[in-house]
C-alpha positions in Angstrom: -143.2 -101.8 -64.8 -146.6 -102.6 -63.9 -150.2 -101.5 -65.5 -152.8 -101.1 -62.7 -155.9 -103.3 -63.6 -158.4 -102.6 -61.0 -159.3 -100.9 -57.7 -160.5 -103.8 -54.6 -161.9 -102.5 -51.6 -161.0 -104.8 -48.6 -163.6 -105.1 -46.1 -161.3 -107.6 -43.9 -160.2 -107.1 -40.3 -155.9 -107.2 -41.0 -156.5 -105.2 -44.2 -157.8 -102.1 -42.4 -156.3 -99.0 -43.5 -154.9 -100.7 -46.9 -155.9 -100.2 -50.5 -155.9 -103.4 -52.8 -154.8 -102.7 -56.6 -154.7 -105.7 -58.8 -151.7 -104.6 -61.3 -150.5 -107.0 -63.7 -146.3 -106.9 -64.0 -145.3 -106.5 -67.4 -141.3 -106.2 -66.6 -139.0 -106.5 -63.7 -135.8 -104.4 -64.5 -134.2 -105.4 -60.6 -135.0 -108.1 -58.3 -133.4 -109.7 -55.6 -132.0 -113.5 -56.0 -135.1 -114.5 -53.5 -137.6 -112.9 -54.3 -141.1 -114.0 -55.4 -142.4 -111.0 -57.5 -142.9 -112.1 -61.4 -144.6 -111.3 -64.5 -148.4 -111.7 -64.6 -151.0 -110.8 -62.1 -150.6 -109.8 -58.5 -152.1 -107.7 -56.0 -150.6 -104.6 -54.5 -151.3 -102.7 -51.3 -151.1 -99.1 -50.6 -151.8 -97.2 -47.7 -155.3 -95.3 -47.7 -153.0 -92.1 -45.9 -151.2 -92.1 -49.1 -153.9 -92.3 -51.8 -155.8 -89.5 -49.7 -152.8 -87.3 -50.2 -152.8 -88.0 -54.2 -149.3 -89.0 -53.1 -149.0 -91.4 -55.6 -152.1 -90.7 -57.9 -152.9 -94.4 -59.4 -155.7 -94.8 -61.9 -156.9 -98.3 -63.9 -155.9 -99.1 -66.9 -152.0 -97.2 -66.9 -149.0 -98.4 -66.4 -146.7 -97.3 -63.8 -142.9 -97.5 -63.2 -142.9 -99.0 -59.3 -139.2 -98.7 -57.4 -139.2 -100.2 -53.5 -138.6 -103.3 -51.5 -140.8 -106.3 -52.4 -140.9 -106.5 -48.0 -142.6 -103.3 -47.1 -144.8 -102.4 -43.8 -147.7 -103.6 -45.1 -150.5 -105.7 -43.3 -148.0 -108.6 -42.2 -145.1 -107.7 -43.4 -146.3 -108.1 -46.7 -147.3 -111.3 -47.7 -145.6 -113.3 -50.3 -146.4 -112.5 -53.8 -148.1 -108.7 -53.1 -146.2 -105.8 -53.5 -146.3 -103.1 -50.5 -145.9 -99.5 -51.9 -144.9 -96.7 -49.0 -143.8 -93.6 -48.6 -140.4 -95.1 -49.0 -141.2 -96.2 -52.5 -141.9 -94.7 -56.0 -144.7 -95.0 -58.3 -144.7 -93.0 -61.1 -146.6 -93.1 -64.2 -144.6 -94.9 -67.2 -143.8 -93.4 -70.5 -142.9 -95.3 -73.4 -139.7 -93.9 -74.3 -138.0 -95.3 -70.8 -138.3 -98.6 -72.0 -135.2 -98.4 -74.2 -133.3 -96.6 -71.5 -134.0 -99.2 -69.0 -132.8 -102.2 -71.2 -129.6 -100.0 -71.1 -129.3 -99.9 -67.8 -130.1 -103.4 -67.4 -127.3 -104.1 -70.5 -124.8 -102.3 -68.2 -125.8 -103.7 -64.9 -124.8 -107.3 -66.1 -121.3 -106.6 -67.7 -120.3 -105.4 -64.4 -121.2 -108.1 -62.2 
């Protein structure tokens, strides 16, 4: 779960066709054993076809339940520590009564490994 912060427009040459959010990470439910996405501060980049579309709608200031791969087809494969959101991943807005839900899962995700 992640709450959007702000809105950066990008004027650089590689970033064409990308929208910058600055979200900061409040919890990671799933992660792979490698990767580099944690709490705190990050930016992440969504394509300007997608926000033209409303498809996802993401306004400052709420937080947003964000499901994909930390590797995406963003501008260079996604550089380390950004997240890449396509139209392969899922942003929805959060609500407050999934948190318990999600520990749940979480609960029962570990006595099975």
């Amino acid at each position: 779960m992640a709450r959007v912060l702000s809105r950066v427009d990008v004027d650089k040459e590689h970033m064409k066709g990308w929208v910058k959010f600055m979200v900061r990470v409040e919890s990671i439910y799933k992660k792979a054993k490698d990767s580099r996405i944690s709490k705190g501060i990050m930016p992440m980049l969504v394509p300007i076809s997608d926000l033209t579309c409303k498809c996802p709608k993401i306004k400052p200031e709420r937080s947003y339940l964000i499901l994909g791969r930390e590797r995406d087809d963003s501008p260079g494969g996604t550089v380390s520590g950004q997240l890449g959101v396509t139209q392969r991943s899922i942003v929805i807005e959060w609500r407050d009564e999934w948190d318990q839900r999600m520990r749940r899962f979480r609960r029962r995700a570990r006595k099975c490994k």
